[in-house]
N, C-alpha and C positions, 0 to 999 in steps of 0.2 A: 745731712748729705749722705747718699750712699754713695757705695766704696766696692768694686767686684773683687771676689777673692776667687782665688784657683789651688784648686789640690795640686800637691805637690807630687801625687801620686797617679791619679786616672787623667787631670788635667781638666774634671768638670769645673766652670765658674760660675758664681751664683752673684747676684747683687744683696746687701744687706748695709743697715744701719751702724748694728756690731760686728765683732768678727764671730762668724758662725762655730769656732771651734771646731771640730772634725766634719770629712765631706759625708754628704747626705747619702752619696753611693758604695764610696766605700772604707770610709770610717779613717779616712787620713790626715793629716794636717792641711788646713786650707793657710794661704797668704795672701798678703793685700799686694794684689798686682800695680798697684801707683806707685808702693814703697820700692824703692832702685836696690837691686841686690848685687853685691859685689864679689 
């Protein structure tokens, strides 16, 4: 099942299997946008 993640930083999301680790554009933390953040 894929899972879109979003940088925390420019706000690109991408779809993946795992978590991509840093974003493709600009090298930030990505998050899993399903997981509820408090």
């Amino acid at each position: 099942m894929t899972a879109t993640y979003e940088c925390e930083n420019c706000g690109k999301r991408v779809s993946a299997l795992q978590h991509p680790g840093e974003c493709p554009d600009c090298d930030s933390e990505m998050r899993n946008v399903s997981v509820p953040r408090e």
